[in-house]
N, C-alpha and C positions, 0 to 999 in steps of 0.2 A: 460758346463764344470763342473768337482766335482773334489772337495776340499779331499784332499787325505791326510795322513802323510808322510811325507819325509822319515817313516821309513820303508816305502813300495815301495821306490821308489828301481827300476835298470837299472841302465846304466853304459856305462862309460863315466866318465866327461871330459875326455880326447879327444874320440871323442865330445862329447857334444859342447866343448870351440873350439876343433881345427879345427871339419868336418863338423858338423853341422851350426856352429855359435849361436847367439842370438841375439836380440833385445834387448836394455837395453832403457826403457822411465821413462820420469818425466814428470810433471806436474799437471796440475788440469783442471776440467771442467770452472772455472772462469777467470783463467788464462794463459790458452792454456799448451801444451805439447808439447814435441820435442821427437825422438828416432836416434837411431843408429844402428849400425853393430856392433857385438863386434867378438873378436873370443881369447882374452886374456880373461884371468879371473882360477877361483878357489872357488871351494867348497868344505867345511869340517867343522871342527870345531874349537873355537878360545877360550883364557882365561879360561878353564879351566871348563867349562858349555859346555852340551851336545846339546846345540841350534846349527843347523844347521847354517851354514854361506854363504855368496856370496861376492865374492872379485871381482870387476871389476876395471880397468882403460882407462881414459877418457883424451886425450889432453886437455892443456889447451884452445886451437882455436877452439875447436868442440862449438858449440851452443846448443848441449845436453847438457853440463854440467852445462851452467848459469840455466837449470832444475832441474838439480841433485844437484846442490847446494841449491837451492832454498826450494826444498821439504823433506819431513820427511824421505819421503820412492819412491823406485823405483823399480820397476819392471825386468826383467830378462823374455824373453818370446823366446822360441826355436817355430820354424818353422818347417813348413812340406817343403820337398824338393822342394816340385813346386813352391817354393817360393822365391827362389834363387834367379831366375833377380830381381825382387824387394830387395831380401836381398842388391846386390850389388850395386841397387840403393842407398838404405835408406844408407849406408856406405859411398857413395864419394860425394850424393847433400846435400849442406846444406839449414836447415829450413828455414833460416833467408831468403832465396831465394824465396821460393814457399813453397808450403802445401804439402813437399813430403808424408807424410803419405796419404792424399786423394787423392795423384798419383799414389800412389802405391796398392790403395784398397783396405789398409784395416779399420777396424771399430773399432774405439775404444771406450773400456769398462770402466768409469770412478766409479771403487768400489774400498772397502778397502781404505780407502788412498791414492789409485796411480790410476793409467792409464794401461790398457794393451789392448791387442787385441781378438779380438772372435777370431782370424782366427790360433790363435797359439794352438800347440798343447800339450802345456807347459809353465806355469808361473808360477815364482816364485817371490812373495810379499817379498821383503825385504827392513826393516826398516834401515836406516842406523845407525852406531853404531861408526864407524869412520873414518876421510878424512884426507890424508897427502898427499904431496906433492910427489912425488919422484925426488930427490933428485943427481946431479953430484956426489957428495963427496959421495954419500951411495953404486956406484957400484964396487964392487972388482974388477972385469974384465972390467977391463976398454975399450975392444973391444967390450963389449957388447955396452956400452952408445955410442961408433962412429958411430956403424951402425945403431943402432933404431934411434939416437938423432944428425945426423949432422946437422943438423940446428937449436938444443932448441926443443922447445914444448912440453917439459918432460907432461908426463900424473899425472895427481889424484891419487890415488887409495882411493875408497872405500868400505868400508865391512860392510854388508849390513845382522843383523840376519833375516833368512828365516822364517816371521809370517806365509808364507800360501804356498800350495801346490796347484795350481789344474792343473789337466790333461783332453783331449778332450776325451781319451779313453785310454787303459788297455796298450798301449806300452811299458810305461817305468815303469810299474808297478812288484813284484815281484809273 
């Protein structure tokens, strides 16, 4: 993989978040690591500084997140298509169960600070910057929060400045 600027990057993030999906891991090589599926999230930019950002959310009941809590920074790593059954894997088994990442095959790269994959064809290092809750009382539409949340387990969110870029090759490049 090579370490690229985010300001060379092209795509849209819209497919990115909603077709593609991603990978979002924490951890450490001391400590082990956990990932998930995500397919919510946002990139841009935040406060007022031209840093690149990553906004992801995390149920409270995932066991990714006692990772993401845990560590400084997490990863964000997009897949190549043929990766799907495992994407949908790593989404519905939890770690706490079995070692679905070395069920799933892939290898993980413990730099930078975080954890990601050889096998992605896109990651992105982000440091997190900050974690809130969300919140009953914060939804206007309140048919939003019945359908995502009839049972609780409102998600995190975190936003995570983009320290690093790297790509397997020229795709999402401009």
């Amino acid at each position: 993989m090579k370490e690229v600027s985010y300001k060379d990057l092209k795509f849209n993030p819209f497919d990115l978040l909603g077709r593609e999906w991603m990978l979002v891991t924490a951890g450490n090589e001391q400590d082990g690591c956990n990932t998930m599926t995500i397919s919510w999230g946002h990139l841009g930019c935040m406060w007022g500084h031209n840093d690149p950002t990553a906004v992801t959310y995390i149920r409270a009941s995932r066991y990714t997140k006692t990772f993401v809590d845990r560590e400084d920074y997490f990863t964000l790593c997009v897949m190549d298509a043929s990766f799907k059954k495992q994407m949908a894997y790593l989404g519905t088994v939890s770690g706490r169960d079995e070692d679905k990442i070395e069920k799933a095959g892939l290898t993980k790269v413990f730099a930078d600070n975080s954890v990601y994959f050889k096998e992605a064809k896109m990651v992105l290092i982000c440091k997190k910057e900050y974690v809130a809750d969300l919140k009953e009382s914060g939804f206007v539409d309140k048919d939003i929060f019945e359908q995502a949340y009839p049972e609780g387990n409102l998600h995190t969110m975190y936003v995570g400045k983009i320290e690093k870029v790297l790509v397997r090759d020229d795709e999402y490049l401009k």
